[in-house]
C-alpha positions in Angstrom: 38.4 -5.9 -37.3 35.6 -8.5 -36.5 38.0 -10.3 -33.8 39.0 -6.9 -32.1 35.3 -6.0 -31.9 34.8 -9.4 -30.4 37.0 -8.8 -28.2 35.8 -5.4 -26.9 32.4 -6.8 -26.6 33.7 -9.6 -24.4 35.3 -7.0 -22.2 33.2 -4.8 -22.0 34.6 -1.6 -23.6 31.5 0.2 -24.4 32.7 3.4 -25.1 35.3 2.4 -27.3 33.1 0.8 -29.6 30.3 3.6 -29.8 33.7 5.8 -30.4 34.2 3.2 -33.6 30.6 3.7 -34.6 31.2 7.3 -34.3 33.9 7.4 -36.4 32.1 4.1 -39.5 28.5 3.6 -39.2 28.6 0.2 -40.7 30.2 -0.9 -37.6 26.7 -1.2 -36.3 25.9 -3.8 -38.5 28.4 -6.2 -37.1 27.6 -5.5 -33.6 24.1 -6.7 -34.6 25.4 -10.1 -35.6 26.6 -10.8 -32.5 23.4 -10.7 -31.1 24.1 -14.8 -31.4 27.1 -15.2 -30.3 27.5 -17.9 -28.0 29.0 -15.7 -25.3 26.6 -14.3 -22.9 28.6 -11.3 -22.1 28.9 -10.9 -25.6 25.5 -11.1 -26.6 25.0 -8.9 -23.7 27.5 -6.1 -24.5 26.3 -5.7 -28.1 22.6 -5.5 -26.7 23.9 -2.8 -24.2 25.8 -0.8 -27.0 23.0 -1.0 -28.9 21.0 0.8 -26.8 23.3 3.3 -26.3 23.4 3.9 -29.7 19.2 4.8 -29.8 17.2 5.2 -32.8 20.7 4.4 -34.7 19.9 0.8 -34.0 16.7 0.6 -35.6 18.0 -2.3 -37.5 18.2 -4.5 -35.1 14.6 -4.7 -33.7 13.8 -8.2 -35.2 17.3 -9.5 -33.8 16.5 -8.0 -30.2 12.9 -8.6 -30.6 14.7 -13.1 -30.6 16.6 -11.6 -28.0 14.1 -11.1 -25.5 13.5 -15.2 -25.8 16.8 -15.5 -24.4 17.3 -18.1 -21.6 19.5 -15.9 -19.9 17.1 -13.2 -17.7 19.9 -10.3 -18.0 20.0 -10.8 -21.9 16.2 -10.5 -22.0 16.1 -7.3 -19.8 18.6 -5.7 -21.3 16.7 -6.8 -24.8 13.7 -4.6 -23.8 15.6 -1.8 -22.3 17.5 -0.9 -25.5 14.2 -1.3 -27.5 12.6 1.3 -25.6 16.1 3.3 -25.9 15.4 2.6 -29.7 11.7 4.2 -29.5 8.3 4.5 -31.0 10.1 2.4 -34.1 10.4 -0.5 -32.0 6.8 -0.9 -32.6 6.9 -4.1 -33.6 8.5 -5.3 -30.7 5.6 -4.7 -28.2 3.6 -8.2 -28.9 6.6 -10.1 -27.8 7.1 -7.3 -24.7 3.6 -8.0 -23.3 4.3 -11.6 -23.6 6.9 -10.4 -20.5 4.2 -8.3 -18.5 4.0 -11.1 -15.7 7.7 -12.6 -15.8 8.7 -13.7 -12.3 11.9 -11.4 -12.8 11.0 -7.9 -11.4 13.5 -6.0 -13.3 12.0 -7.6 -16.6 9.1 -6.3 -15.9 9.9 -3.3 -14.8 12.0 -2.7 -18.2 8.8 -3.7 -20.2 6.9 -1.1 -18.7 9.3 1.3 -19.0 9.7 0.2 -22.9 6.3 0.0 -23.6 6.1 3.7 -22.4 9.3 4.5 -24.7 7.7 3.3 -27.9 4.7 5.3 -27.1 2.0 3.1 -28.9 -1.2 3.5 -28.4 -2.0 -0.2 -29.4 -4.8 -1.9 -27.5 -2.4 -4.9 -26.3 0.0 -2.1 -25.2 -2.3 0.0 -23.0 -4.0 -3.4 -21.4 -0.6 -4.5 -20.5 0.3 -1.3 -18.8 -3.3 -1.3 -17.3 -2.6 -4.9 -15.7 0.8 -3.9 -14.7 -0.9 -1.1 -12.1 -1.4 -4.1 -10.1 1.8 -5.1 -9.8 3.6 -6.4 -6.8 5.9 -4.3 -7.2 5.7 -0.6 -6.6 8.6 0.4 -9.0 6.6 -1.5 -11.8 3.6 0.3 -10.7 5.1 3.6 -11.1 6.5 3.1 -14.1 3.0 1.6 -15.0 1.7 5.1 -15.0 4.6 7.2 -16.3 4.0 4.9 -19.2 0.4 5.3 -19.8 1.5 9.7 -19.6 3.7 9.5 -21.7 1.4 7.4 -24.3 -0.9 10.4 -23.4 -4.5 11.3 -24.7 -4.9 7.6 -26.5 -4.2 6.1 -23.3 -7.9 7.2 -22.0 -8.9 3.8 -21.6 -7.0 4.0 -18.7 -8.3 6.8 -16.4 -10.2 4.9 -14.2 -7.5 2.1 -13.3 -5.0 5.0 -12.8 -7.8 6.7 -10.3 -7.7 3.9 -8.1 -4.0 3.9 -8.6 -4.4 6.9 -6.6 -5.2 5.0 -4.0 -1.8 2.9 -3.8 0.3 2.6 -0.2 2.8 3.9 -1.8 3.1 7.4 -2.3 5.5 7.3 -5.1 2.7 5.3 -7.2 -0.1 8.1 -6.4 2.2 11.0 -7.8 3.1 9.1 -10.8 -0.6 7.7 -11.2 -1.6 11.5 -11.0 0.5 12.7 -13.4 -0.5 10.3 -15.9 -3.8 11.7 -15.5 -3.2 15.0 -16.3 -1.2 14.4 -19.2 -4.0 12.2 -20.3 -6.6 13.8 -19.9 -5.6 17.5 -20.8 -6.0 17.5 -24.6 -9.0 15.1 -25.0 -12.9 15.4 -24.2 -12.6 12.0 -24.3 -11.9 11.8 -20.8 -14.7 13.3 -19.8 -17.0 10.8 -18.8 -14.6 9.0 -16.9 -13.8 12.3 -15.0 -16.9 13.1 -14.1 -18.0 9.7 -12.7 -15.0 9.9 -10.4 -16.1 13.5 -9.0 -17.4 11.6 -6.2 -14.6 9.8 -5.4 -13.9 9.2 -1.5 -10.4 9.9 -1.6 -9.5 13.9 -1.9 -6.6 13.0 -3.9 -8.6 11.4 -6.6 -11.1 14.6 -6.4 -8.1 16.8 -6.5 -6.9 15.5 -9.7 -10.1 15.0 -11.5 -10.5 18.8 -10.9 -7.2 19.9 -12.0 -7.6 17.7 -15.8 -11.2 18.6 -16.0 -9.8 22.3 -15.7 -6.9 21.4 -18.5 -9.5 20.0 -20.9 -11.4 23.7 -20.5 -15.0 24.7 -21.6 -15.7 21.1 -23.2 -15.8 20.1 -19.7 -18.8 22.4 -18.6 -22.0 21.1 -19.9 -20.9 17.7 -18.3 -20.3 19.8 -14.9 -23.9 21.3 -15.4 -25.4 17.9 -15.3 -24.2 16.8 -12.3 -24.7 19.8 -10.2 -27.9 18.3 -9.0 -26.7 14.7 -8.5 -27.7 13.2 -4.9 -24.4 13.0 -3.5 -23.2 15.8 -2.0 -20.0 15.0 -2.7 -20.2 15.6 -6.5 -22.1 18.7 -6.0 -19.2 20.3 -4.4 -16.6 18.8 -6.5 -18.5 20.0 -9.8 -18.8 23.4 -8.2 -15.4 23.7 -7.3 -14.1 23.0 -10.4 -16.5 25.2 -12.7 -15.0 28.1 -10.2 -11.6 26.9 -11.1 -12.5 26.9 -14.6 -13.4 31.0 -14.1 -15.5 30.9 -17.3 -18.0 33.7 -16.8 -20.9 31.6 -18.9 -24.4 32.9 -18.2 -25.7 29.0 -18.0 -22.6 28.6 -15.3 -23.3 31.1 -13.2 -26.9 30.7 -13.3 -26.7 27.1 -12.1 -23.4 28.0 -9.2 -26.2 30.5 -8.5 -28.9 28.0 -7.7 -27.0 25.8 -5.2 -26.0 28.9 -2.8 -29.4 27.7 -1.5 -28.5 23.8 -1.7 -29.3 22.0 1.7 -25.6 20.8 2.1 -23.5 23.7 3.9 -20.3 22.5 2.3 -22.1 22.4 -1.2 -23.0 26.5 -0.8 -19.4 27.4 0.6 -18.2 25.7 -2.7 -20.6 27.5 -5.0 -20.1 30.9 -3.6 -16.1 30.3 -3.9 -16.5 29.8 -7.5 -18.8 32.5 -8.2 -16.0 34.4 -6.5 -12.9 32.5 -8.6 -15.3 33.6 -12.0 -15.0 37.2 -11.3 -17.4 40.1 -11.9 -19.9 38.4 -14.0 -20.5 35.9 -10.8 -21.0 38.9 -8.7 -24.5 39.6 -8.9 -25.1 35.8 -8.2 -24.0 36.5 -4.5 -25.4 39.6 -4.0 -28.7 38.4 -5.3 -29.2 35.6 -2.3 -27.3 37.8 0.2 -31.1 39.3 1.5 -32.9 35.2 1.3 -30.0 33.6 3.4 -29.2 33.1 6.4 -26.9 33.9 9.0 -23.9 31.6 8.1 -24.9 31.7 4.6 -24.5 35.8 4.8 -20.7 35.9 6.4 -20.1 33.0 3.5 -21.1 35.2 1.3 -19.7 38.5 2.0 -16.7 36.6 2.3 -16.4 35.5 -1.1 -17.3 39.1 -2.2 -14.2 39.6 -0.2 -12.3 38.1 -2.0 -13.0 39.3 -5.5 -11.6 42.6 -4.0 -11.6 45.5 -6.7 -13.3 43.5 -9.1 -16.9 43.7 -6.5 -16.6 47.2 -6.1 -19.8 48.0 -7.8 -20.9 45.6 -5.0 -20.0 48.1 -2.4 -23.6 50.1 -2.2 -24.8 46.7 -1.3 -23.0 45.7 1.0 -23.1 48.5 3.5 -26.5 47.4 4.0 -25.3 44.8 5.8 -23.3 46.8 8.4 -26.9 47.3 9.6 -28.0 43.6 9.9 -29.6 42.9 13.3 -26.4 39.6 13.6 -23.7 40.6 14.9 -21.1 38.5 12.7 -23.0 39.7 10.2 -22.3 43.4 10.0 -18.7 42.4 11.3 -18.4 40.6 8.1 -19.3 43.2 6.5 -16.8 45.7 7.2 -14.3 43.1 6.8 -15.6 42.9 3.1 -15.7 46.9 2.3 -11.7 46.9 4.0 -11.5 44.8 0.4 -13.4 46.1 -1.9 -14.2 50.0 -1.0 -10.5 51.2 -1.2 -11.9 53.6 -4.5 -15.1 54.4 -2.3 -16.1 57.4 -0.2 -19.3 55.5 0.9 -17.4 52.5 2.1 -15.3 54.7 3.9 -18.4 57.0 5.3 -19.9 53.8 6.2 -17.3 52.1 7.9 -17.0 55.3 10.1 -20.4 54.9 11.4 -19.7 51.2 12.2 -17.0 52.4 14.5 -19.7 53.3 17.0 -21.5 50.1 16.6 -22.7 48.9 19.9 -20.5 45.6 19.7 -17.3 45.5 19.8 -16.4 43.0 17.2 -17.7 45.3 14.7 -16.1 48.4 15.8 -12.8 46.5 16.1 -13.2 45.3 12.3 -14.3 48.3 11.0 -11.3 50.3 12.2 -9.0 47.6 10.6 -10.9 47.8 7.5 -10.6 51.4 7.3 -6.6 51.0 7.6 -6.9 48.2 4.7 -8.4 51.1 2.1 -5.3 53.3 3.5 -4.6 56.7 1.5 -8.5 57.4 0.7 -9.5 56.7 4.1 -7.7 59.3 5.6 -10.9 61.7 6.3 -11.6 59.0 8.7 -9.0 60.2 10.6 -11.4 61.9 13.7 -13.5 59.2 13.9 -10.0 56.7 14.8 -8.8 59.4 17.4 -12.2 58.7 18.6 -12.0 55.0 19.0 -8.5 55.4 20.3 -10.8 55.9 23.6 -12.7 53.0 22.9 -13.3 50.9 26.1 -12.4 47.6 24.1 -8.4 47.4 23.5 -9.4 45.4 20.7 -10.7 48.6 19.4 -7.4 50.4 20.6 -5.7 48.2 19.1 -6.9 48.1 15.8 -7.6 52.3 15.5 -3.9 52.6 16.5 -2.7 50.1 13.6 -4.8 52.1 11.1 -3.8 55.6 12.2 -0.2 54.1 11.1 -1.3 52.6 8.0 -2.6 56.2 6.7 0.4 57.8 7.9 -1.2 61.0 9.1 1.1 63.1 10.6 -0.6 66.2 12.7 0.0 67.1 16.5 -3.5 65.8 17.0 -2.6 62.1 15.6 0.8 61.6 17.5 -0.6 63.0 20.8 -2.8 60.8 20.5 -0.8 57.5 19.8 1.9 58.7 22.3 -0.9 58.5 25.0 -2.0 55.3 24.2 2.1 53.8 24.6 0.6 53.9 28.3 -1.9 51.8 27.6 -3.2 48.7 29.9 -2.7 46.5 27.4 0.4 45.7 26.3 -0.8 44.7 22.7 -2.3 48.1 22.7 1.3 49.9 23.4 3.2 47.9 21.4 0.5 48.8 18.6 1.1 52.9 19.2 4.7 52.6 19.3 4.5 50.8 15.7 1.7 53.9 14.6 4.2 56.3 15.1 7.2 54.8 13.7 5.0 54.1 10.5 4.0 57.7 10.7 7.5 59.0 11.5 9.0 56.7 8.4 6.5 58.2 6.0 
């Protein structure tokens, strides 16, 4: 038996073997002694099926452990690839695996990496190896550098800020992998925190785009270390913190209280932030925007009603305040404005009563939006039906335009409606024809 063994390990006959092992477990035993055999290509065949053979091998971690001493640089890789195929059992193997971390052989190192990753450890001498390995040369070692530290997960939180400048790498490969390992670090430990958050800052958006994304993964243990830094000097982190406690959508009083403040912070990009994620947080941020609507300024105003906007139904006990803006002495103001109710007044006769008014607004930017918002609400706009036979007439074919498209939308069909839309097919504007036919198929459909 020994000899034919022998001589399948000399020629290579994997599977056959495995099949034998398959078949008389004990087999393994004797593939293990020839882990000295004079042959390379025997030593290396039984180091080969071995790994093949996973956790099954477990025995022989001390003889592949010698193994990795090998002269020959194909027996030693192959030494630390099965040990990794073995897994976290191989524990014991990782001292002499570090002892690898610089060899001039790439794929060694690269099957080290990989290994140590395998095992899983969290061992001190395990995770500094991994760290140094970042810096590789090479960029396969660096990748699997970081799908390494991942998989070792939440102990491996040591090495957050060597895998955020990994982010940085020329190759792209190395940031997505470097990434990853950060999320699955970071997502089950407030450990991570500190690191995080002093990374906010970061110059690279990539960096700042992960850091958010963990931070959010990690959940409310993550806020009080968010509130700190939401006065920090650097504009940068202001944002970035905002941005993430929106993300987070954690309706907290202290939250909203503080994303609150900075809609009056001196950096433009800083308030945009803030009043997205007292939009992303939902009702409970809503009276945080409406609150500074009346003490900002222009730009501030549109970035505000926008983000009310965007909470849709969940503002609509905003609405009542809002239509006060359809009245503001800017322009872009009140066009914003009806832009906002077309969002969130779909349940409300005053939204529509007001956005009929705005149709006769003296500019027409407003009048234009206000007739597309009133096509946005749809089915309960419909008694605005007159006033959008009205701006059919309009002397802006913006305004034409956008009557026609809402008379389709609410899919009114009386003599008075299709007389109308059939005039305007003659239209100047092509836009404007185009826009009439479409009406009154819409209408026709429905």
């Amino acid at each position: 038996m020994s000899a034919s063994l022998e001589k399948l390990l000399r020629n290579a006959r994997i599977d056959l073997i495995i099949s034998r092992v398959e078949k008389d477990s004990s087999i393994i035993n004797e593939i293990i002694n020839y882990l000295n055999s004079e042959s390379r290509s025997v030593r290396f065949n039984a180091i080969l099926v071995l790994g093949e053979l996973g956790s099954k091998s477990e025995a022989a971690i001390d003889d592949l452990i010698v193994c990795l001493r090998d002269d020959d640089w194909s027996v030693c890789r192959e030494s630390a690839r099965t040990l990794g195929k073995i897994g976290n059992v191989a524990e014991k193997a990782i001292s002499e695996l570090t002892n690898h971390i610089d060899d001039k052989e790439v794929s060694i190192r690269k099957a080290v990496v990989v290994t140590l990753g395998r095992i899983g450890s969290a061992k001190h001498e395990a995770i500094l190896n991994l760290i140094k390995a970042l810096n590789d040369e090479s960029a396969e070692v660096r990748i699997e550098a970081a799908n390494s530290l991942g998989k070792i997960g939440t102990d491996a939180y040591d090495a957050i800020s060597d895998l955020m400048e990994a982010l940085k790498d020329v190759s792209w490969e190395v940031r997505s992998a470097a990434a990853e390992a950060i999320s699955e670090i970071g997502r089950n430990t407030e450990k991570a925190i500190p690191a995080l958050i002093n990374a906010l800052g970061d110059d690279d958006w990539r960096v700042r785009y992960r850091v958010i994304d963990t931070l959010v993964e990690i959940g409310e243990a993550s806020i009080p270390s968010l509130l700190n830094v939401l006065d920090h000097e650097d504009p940068i982190i202001r944002k970035t913190a905002a941005e993430t406690l929106g993300d987070l959508q954690i309706p907290d009083p202290k939250v909203i209280q503080n994303l609150s403040k900075l809609l009056d912070d001196k950096n433009e990009a800083v308030r945009g932030k803030a009043a997205d994620a007292l939009k992303n947080i939902g009702e409970e941020g809503l009276f945080g925007l409406i609150k500074h609507l009346e003490s900002a300024n222009k730009s501030m105003k549109r970035t505000i009603l926008s983000a009310i906007g965007g909470m849709r139904l969940k503002a609509q006990s905003g609405v009542k305040d809002v239509i006060v803006y359809l009245n503001d002495n800017k322009e872009s103001v009140r066009a914003e404005a009806a832009i906002t109710l077309g969002k969130i007044g779909i349940n409300s006769e005053n939204a529509v009563r007001a956005l009929e008014q705005a149709l006769k607004d003296p500019k027409s930017k407003v009048r234009h939006e206000a007739a597309l918002a009133l096509g946005n609400i749809g089915e309960n706009a419909k008694k605005a039906v007159p006033s959008l036979l009205e701006a059919l007439n309009d002397k802006n074919p913006d305004v034409r335009w956008r009557a026609s498209e809402a008379l389709g939308k609410l899919g009114v069909k009386t003599p008075d409606v299709l007389s109308s839309l059939e005039t305007l097919i003659h239209d100047e504007c092509d836009y404007v024809c185009e826009s009439a036919i479409n009406a009154i198929d819409n209408i026709e459909e429905n």
